[in-house]
VOTITI-184788 format. One record per atom (N, C-alpha, C): x, y, z. Coordinates in steps of 0.2 Angstrom, whole numbers, plus 5000, padded with zeros to 4 digits. Layout:
N
XYZ;...
***
This chain:
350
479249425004;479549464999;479449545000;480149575000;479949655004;479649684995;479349744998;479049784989;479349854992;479649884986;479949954987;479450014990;479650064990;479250084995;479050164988;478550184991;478250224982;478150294986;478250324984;478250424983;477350434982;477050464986;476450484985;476650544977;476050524973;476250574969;476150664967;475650654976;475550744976;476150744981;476950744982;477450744984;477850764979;478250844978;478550864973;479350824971;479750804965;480250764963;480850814967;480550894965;481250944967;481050964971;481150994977;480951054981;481551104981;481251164980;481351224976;481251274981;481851324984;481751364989;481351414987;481051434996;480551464992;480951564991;481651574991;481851624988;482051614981;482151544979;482151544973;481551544968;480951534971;480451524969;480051594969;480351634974;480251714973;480651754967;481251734966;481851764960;481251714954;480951674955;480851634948;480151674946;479851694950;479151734949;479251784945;479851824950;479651904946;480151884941;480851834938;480851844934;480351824928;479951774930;479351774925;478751824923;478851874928;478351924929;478851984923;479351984922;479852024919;479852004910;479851934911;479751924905;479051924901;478451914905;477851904904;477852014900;477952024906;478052114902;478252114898;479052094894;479352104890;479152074883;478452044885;478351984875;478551944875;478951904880;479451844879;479151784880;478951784886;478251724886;477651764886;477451684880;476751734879;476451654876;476051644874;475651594870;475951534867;476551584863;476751514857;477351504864;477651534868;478351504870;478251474875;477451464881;477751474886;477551374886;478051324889;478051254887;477351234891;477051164890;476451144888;476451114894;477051094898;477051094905;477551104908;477351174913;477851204918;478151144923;478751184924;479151154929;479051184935;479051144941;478951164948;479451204949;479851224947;480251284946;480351324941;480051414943;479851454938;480351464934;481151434935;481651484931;481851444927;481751354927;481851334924;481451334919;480651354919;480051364918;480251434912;480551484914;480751554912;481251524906;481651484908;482151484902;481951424897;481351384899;481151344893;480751394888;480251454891;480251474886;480551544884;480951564886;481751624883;481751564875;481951484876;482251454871;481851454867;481151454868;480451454863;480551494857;480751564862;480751624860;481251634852;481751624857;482651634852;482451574847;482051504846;482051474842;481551514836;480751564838;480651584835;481151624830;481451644833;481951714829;482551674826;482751634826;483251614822;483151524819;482451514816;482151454814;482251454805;482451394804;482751384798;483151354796;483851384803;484351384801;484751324800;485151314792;485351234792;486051224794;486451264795;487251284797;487551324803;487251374805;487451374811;487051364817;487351354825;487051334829;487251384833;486651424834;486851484840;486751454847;487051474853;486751434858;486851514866;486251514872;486351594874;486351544881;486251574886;486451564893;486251644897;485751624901;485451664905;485751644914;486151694916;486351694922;486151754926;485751734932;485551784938;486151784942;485851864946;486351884949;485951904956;485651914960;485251934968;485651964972;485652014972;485952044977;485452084982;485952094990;485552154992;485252234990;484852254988;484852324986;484952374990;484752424987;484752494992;484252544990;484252574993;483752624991;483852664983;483452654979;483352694974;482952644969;483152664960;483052654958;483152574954;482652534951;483052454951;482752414957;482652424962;482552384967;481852344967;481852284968;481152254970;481052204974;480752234981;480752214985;481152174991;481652244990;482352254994;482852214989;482752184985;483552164983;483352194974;483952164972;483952194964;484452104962;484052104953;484152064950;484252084945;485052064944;485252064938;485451974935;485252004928;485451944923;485951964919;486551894916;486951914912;486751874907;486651884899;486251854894;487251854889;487251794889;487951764883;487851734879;488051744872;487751704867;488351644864;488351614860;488951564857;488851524851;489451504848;489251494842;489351424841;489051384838;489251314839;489051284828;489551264827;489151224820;489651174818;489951184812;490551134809;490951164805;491251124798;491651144796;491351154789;491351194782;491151214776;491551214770;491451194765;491951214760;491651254756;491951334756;491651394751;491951404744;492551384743;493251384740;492751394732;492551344731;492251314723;491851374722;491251394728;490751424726;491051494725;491451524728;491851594729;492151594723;492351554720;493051564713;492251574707;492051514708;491351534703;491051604703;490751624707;490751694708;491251754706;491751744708;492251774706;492351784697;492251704692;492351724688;491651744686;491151734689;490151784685;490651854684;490651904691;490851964691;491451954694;491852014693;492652034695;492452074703;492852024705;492752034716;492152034718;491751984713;490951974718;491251914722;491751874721;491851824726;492351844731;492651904732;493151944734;492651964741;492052004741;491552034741;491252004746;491051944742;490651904746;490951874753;491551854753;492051834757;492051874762;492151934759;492351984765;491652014768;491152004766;490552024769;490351954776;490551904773;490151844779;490851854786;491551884784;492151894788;491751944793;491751994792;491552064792;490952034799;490552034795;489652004795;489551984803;490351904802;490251854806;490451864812;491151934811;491351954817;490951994823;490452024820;490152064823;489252034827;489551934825;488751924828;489051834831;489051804825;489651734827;490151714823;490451734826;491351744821;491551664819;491751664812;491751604809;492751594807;493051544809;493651524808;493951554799;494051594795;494051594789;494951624786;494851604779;495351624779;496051684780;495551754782;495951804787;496151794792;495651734797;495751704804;496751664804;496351624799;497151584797;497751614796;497951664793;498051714791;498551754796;498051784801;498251824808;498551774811;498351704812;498251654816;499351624816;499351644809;500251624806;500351674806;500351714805;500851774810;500951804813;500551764821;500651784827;500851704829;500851644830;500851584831;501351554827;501451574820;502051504817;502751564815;502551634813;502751674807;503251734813;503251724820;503451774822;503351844821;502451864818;502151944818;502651964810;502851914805;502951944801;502551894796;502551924788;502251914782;502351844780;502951804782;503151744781;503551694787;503751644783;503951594791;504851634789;505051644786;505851674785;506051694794;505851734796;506051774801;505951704808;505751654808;505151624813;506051564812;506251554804;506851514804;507351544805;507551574805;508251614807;508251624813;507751634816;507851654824;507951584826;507451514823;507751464825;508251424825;508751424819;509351394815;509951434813;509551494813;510251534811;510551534803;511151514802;511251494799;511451424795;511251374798;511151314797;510551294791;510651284784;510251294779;509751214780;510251184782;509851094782;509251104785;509551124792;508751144799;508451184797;508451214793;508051294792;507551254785;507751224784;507351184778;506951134779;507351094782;506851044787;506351064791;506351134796;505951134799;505351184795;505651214789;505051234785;504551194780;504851134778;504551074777;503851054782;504151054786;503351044791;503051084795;502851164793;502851174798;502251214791;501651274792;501451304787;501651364785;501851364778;502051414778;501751464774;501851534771;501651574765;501551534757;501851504757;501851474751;501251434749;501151384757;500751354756;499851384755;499951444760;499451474759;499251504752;499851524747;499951534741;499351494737;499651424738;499551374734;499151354732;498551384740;497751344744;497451414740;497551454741;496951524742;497251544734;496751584730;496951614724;497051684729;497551724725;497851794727;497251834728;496751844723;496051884725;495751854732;496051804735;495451814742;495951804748;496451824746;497051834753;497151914756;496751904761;496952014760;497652044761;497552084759;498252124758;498552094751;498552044747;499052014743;498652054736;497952074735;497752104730;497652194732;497852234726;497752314728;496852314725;496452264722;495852254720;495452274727;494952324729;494452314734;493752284733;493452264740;492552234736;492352284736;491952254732;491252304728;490852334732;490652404733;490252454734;489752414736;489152424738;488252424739;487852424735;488052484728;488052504724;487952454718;488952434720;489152384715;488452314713;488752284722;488352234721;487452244717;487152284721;486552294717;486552284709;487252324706;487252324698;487152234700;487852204701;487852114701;487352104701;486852094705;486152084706;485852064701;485852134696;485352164689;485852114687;486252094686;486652074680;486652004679;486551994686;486351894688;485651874686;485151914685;484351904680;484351904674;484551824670;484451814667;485051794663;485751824667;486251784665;486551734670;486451704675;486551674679;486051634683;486051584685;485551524688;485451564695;484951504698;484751534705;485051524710;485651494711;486051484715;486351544715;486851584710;487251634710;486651694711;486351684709;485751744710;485551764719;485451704722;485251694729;485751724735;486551704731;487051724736;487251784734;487051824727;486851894727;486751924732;485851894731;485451934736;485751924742;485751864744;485751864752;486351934755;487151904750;487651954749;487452044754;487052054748;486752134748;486252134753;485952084757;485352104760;485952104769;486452064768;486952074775;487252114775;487552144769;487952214769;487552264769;486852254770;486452324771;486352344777;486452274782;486152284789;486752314793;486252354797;486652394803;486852354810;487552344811;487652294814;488152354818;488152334824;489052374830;489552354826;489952404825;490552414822;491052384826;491052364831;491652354839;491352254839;491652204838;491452154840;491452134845;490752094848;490352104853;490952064856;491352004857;491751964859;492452004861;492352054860;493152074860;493052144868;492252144872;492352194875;492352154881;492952194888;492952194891;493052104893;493552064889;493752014888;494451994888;494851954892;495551944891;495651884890;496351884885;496451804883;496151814874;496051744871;496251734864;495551714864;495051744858;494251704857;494451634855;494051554858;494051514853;493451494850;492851544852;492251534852;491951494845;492451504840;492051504834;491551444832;490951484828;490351474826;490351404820;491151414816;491151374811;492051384806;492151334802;492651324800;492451344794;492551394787;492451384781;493251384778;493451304774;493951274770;493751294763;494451304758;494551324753;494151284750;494451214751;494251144747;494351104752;494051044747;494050974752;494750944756;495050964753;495650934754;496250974756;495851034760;495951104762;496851094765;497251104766;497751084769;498151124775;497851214773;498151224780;497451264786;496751284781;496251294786;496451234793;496051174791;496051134797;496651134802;497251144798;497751114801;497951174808;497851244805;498051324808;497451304815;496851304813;496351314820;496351244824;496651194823;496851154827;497551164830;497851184829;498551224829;498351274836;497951314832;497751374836;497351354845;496951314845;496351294850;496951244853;497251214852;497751184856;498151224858;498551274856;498951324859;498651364863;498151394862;497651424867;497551384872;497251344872;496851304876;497351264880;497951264878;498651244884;498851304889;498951354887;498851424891;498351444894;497651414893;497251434898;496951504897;497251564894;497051614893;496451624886;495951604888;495551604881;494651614884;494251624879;493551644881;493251604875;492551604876;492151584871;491451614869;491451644874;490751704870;490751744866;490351734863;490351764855;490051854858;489751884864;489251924865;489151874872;488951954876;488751964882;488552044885;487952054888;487552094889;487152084895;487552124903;487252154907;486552184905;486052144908;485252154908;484752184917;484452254917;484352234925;483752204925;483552164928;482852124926;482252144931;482352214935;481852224941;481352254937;481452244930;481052274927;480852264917;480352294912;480552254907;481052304904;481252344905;481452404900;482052374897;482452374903;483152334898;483252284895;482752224898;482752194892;482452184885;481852244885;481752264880;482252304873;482552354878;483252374873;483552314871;483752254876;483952224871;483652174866;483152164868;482852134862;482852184856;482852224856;482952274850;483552284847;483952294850;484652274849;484652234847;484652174848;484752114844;484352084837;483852124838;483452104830;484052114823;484352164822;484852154815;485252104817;485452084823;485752014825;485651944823;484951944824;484751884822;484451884815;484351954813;484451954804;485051914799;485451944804;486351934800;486451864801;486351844808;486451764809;486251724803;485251734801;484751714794;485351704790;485451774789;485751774782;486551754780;486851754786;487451734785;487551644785;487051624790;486751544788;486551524782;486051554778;485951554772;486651574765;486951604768;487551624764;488051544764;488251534768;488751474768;488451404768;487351394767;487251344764;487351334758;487151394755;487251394748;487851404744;488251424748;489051424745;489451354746;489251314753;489451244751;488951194750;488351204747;487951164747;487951134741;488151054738;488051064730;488951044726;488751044719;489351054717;489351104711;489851144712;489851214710;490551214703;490651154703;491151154697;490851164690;490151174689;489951174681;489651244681;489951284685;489651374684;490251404683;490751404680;491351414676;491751414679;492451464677;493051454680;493351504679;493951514685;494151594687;494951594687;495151654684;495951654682;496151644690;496851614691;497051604696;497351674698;497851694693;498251784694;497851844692;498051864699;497651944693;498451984690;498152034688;498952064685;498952124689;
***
């Protein structure tokens, strides 16, 4: 009877060049500078290869800073670059290494519809407000599919760039009233969007704007003592996002061609939402038949022959992974629960 034949076990599973096992050193000698590994990240048994070694604890790291969270799923990817260098600055030990550091958004779908109209009736445009701060918020760290998205989404895709599906059937039927009716029956229209969203939370359809910094603070003071901890929480959380200093420019939109489908998450009116779902299924098919689309949420050129730049970015991204907190914390609490015994909100404004 033959017996298999056994691997001594001082014989390593991976052999690891030893150029790469040079790139993997200093970049752990980079990160070791940088605070990044240090005690609590660095894992409890390294890998025969430093870089796989390096990115087990980067992930230590990031999970430090963004630990909590019960709704979104950030996810980052660290790529080297080795090149020949040159004389100057950057260079270590004749070549130069850069890294590209991309982050992404990954979670599911939310229903905020209930918890925004209740708030809307506590204060006038605090659910207006709210809306537009996690929109705002979300673009500038992980952009979340919502009802502005939908919105842009029917006016470039179903509506032909204008306000309604009107222009989108004419050009296709003419004047054929049958066709032009039938093909509005199935197809989404402004009405429907009417039907779904109250008039306060579709932009542009109210002359009403959100509230000030200011405002909210007063909200605040006014939800102590008149309102539960629920409305009180999505207060705070509110004012503590719209305080943070975030880039004005969304990181997804530089130096990017094609159509983002990165999104983070889907937040629906209601359960039984009818055109949310049906637009960014719409939309990611359409895109993703064309081929012209991306999905990083951010991306940042790092040069690693050293700690400096990646220190700027870690500092950079500290209000990042604040807004992230708290914009997760924003849409647990907005679809967490049932929010139908905290009042109720006129549908028209005048």
């Amino acid at each position: 009877m033959l017996s298999l034949p056994r691997i001594d076990p001082d014989i390593p599973l991976r052999l690891v060049p030893a150029a790469a096992r040079k790139r993997g050193a200093h970049l752990a000698r980079v990160l070791i500078q940088a605070g990044l590994i240090n005690a609590r990240t660095l894992p409890a048994r390294m890998d025969t290869d430093h870089i796989a070694t390096c990115r087990a604890a980067l992930t230590a790291w990031l999970n430090q800073r963004l630990c909590g969270l019960r709704c979104l799923r950030p996810m980052f990817s660290l790529g080297l670059d080795e090149a020949a260098g040159s004389e100057g600055a950057g260079e270590h030990d004749g070549y130069r290494i850069r890294g590209q550091i991309a982050w992404y958004g990954g979670g599911g779908t939310w229903c905020v519809g209930p918890a925004l109209e209740c708030l809307e009736a506590f204060h006038a445009r605090l659910g207006m407000t709210v809306l537009h701060i996690i929109e705002d918020r979300s673009w500038r760290t992980l952009p979340l599919f919502t009802l502005s998205t939908a919105l842009d989404v029917a006016r470039d895709f179903y509506w032909y760039g204008e306000e309604d599906e009107e222009t989108a059937l004419q050009e296709s039927w003419g004047e054929d009233a049958d066709a032009r009716e039938e093909m509005r029956a199935g197809m989404v229209t402004r009405a429907l969007f009417d039907a779904t969203y109250p008039k306060w939370a579709q932009p542009g359809a109210s002359q009403r704007r959100p509230l000030r910094t200011r405002q909210i603070a007063e909200a605040a003071e006014q939800a102590i003592g008149s309102a539960g901890p629920r409305i009180q929480g999505v207060i705070q959380d509110a004012y503590a996002l719209m305080r943070l200093r975030l880039p004005t420019r969304a990181p997804q939109a530089q130096d990017q061609e094609g159509y983002f489908i990165g999104f983070a998450g889907v937040l629906t009116w209601r359960d039984d939402d009818p055109v949310t779902p049906r637009v960014v299924d719409d939309f990611e098919q359409m895109v993703g038949e064309s081929g012209e689309f991306f999905e990083e949420s951010g991306t940042c050129e790092v040069d690693l022959c050293g700690p400096e730049a990646l220190l700027r970015w870690v500092k950079d991204m500290e209000p990042w992974f604040a807004a992230v907190r708290l914009i997760d914390s924003l849409i647990f609490r907005l679809s967490d629960g049932d929010w139908s015994d905290h009042g109720k909100v006129a549908k028209d404004w005048p």
